[in-house]
C-alpha positions in Angstrom: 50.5 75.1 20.5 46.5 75.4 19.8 44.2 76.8 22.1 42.6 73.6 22.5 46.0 71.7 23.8 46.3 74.7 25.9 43.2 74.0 27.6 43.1 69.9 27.5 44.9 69.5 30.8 43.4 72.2 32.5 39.6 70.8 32.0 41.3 67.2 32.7 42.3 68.8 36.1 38.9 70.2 36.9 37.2 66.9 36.0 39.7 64.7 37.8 38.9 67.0 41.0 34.9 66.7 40.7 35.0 63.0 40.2 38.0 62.4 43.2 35.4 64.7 45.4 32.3 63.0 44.2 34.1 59.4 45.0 34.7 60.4 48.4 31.6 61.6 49.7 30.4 58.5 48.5 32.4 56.6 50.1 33.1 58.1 53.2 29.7 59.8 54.3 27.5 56.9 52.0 25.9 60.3 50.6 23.8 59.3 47.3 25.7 60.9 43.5 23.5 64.1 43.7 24.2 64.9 47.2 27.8 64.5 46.7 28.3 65.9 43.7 26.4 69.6 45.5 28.7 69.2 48.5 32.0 68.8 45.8 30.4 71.9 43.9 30.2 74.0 46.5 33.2 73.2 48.3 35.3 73.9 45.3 33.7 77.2 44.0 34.0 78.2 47.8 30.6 79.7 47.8 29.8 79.2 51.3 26.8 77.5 51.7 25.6 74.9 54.5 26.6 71.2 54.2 23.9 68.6 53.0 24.2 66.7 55.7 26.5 66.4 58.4 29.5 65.6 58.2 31.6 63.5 60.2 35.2 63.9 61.0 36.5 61.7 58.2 33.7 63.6 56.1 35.2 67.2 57.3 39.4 65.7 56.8 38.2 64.7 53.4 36.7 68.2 52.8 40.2 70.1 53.9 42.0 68.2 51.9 39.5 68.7 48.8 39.3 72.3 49.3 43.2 72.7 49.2 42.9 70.7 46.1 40.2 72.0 44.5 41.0 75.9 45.0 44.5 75.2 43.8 42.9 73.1 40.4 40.2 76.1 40.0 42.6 78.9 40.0 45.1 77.5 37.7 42.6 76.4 35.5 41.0 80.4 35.1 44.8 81.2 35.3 45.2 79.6 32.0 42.2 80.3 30.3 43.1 83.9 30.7 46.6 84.2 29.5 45.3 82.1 26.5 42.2 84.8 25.8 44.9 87.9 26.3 47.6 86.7 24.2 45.2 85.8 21.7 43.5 88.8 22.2 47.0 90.2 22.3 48.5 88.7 19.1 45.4 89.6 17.4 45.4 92.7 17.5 49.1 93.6 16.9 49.0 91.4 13.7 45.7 94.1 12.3 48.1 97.0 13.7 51.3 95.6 12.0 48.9 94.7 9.1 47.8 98.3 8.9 51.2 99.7 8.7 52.2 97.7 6.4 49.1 98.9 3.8 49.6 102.3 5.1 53.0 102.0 3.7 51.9 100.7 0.2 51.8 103.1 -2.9 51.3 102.7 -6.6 50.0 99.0 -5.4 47.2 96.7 -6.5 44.4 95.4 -5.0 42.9 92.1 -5.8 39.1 91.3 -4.9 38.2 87.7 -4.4 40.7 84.7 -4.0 38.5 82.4 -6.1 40.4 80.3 -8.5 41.3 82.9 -10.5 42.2 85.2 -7.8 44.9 82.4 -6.6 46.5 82.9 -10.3 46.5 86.3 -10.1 47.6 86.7 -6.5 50.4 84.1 -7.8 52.1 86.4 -10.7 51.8 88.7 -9.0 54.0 88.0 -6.4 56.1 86.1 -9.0 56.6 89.8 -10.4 57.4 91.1 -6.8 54.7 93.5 -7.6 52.9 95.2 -4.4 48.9 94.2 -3.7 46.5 93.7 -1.2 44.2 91.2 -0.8 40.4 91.2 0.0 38.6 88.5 0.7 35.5 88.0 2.6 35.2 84.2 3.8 37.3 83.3 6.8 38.2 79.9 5.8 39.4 80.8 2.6 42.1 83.8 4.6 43.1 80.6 6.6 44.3 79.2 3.6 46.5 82.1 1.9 50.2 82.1 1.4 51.6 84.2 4.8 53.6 86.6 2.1 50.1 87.8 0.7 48.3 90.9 2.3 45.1 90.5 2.7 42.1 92.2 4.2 38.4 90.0 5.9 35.8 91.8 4.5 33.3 92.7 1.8 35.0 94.9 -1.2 31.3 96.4 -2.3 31.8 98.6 0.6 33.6 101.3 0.3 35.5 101.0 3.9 37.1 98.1 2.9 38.6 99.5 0.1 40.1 102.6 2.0 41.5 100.6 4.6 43.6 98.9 1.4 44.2 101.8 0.2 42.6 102.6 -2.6 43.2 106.4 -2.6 47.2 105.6 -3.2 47.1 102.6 -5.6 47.5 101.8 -8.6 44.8 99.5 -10.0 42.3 97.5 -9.1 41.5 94.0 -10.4 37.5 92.5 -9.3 37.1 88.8 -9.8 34.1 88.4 -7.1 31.5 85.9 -7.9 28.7 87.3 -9.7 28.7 90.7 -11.8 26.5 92.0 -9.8 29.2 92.2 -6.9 32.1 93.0 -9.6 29.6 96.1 -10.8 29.3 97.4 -7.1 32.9 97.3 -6.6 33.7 98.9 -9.9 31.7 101.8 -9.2 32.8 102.1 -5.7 36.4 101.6 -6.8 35.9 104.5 -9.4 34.3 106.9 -7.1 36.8 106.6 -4.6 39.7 107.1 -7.2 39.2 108.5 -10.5 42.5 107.5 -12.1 42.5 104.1 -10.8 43.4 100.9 -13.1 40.4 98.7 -12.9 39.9 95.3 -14.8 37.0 93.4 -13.7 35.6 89.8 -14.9 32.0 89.7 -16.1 30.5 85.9 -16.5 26.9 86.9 -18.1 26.4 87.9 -21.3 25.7 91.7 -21.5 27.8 91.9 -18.5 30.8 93.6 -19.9 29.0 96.5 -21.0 27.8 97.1 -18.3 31.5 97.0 -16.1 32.6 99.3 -18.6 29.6 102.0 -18.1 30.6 101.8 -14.5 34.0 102.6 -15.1 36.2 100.0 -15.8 38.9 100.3 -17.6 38.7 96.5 -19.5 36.7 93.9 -18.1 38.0 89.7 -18.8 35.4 86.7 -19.7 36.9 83.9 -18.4 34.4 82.0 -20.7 34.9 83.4 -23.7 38.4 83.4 -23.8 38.5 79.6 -22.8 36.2 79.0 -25.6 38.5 81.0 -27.8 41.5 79.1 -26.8 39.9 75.6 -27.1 39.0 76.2 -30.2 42.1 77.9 -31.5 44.2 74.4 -29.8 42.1 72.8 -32.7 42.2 75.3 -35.3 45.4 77.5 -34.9 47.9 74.7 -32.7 50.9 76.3 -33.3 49.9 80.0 -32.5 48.5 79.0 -29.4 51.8 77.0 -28.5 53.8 80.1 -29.6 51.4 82.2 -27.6 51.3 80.1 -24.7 55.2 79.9 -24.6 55.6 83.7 -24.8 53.6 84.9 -21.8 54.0 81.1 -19.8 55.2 82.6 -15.9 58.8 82.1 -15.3 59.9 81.3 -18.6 63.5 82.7 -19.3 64.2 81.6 -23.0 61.1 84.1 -23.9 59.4 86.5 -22.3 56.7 89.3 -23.8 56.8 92.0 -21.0 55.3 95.8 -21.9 58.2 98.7 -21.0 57.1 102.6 -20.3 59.6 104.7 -22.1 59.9 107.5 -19.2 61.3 111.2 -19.8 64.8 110.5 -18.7 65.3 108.3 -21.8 68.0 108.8 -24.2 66.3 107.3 -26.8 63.3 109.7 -26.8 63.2 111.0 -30.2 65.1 108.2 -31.5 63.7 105.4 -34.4 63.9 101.9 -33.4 66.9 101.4 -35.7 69.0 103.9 -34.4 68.5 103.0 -31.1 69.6 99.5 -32.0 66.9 97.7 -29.9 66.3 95.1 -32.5 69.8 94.7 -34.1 72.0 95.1 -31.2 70.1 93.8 -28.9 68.0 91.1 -30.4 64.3 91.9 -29.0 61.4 92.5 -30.8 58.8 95.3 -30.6 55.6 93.2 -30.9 53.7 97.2 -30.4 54.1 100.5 -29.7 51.3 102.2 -27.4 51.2 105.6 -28.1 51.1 108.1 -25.2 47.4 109.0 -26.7 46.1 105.5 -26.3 46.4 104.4 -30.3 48.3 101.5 -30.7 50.8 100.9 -33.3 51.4 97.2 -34.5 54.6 95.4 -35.8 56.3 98.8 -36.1 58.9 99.5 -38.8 62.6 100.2 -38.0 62.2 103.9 -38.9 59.2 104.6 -36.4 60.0 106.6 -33.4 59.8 106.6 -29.7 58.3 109.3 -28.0 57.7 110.3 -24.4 55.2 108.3 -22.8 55.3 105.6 -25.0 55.1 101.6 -24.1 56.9 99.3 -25.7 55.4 95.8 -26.4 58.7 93.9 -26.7 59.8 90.2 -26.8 63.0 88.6 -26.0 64.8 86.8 -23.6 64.9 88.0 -19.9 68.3 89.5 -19.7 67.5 91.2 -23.0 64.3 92.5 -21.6 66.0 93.7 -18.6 68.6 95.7 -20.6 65.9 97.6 -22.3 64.2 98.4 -19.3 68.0 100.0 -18.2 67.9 101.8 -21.5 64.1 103.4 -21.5 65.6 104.9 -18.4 63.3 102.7 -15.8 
């Protein structure tokens, strides 16, 4: 129930009382509304004070029976008013401490700046990849709005508080799609100062922006703009790449799926060419890339290349077959 329908009957009460008491010293002592009105005031705060005028012993009856009435009214209306404040108070602050923990919990995780539109796609796959991130966003109404299964945080991510109470020391990357650039600089800076081998992608909107981001310290920065142009014109140019494209990466797709794989040290296959290890006879995927642990990246591999340690695979395939490489780079 809102704290509004809490209160509704309460306030009725307190109203019903003032009119009942005004009515009555109208009727009965033929006092004028302002006079009445005082005496019903001051009769049901109990202050004490002198009547107006004096009363007669209908006049004094009627002011028993308003007093009972009125005290009664007065304290269960403060009655409720408080346990409404306390348990909001209450339930307030055990959700930030049970919010807390759960951050304080969090490791390797992301954190997501801004729940414009494209922070509602992001904040969406993520989730559909059950991948751990916090949330910050500074504008009430838009919290209000969130899926309850997000974690998210009121507050302004230029500042550097905010981002250590989502903790920013412990995670993973950072992703900064605020507004302006000017907002997306600050937090890239602030993000990088506060954890030097932090992930960060930021989006930049003005022209000369992305050099900037990336002098801060951002790892890539996205224009939303540019791309779109990019893909509006490739729909026109290029139709069937970008349906091939768009059907590889689409979000939930299980027929095909492009998904990047870490080879990690406990990997049998370390060592091992992609022939031998079968990943593209056997098991039907194909290695789009393979990132080198130095940062070069090689293209359409051939069958004889080998995987090293620290390598990531850019494969595609269907999910299951996706899922059995990841068993057999050891993840």
């Amino acid at each position: 129930m809102s704290v509004k329908r809490k209160l509704i009957n309460p306030v009725l009460a307190i109203v019903g009382v003032i009119v009942f008491g005004v009515a009555g010293y109208i009727v009965i002592e033929r006092w004028d509304f302002f006079d009445s009105l005082y005496m019903t005031i001051i009769t049901l705060t109990t202050v004490g004070y002198h009547e107006v005028h004096e009363l007669s012993q209908p006049g004094r009856a009627f002011s028993m029976v308003l007093m009972l009435s009125g005290v009664g009214t007065m304290f269960y209306t403060f009655g409720v008013g408080a346990k409404v404040l306390l348990e909001g108070e209450l339930r307030d602050l055990l959700g930030r401490k049970k919010l807390t923990k759960k951050i304080e919990n969090l490791k390797d995780h992301y954190i997501i700046c801004g729940y414009g539109r494209m922070g509602n796609i992001i904040c969406r796959e993520m989730l559909h990849n059950k991948a751990p991130f916090v949330l910050i966003e500074k504008t009430p109404g838009i919290l209000a709005t969130i899926d309850a299964d997000i974690l998210s945080l009121q507050g302004d991510a230029t500042q550097d508080s905010i981002l250590i109470q989502a903790g920013i020391e412990r995670a993973k990357g950072l992703i900064s799609v605020l507004s302006s650039d000017s907002e997306n600089l600050y937090v890239v800076l602030s993000a990088r100062g506060l954890n030097p081998k932090l992930k960060i992608v930021a989006r930049a909107s003005e022209e000369g922006a992305e050099s900037k981001l990336i002098r801060a310290g951002a790892d890539s920065v996205v224009s939303p703009y540019y791309i779109g142009g990019l893909r509006i014109a490739h729909s026109l140019l290029k139709p069937a790449v970008v349906d091939f494209i768009e059907f590889a990466t689409k979000s939930g797709n299980i027929e095909l799926q492009m998904e990047e794989i870490r080879v990690k040290e406990s990997s049998d296959i370390i060592d091992r060419s992609l022939d031998e290890c079968g990943i593209r006879k056997e098991m039907g995927i194909i290695i789009v890339a393979i990132k080198r642990d130095t940062g070069t990246m090689e293209f359409n591999p051939k069958s004889t290349s080998v995987i090293r340690k620290g390598d990531t695979l850019v494969a595609m395939g269907e999910t299951k077959q996706l899922k059995a490489l990841e068993d057999l780079v050891g993840v």
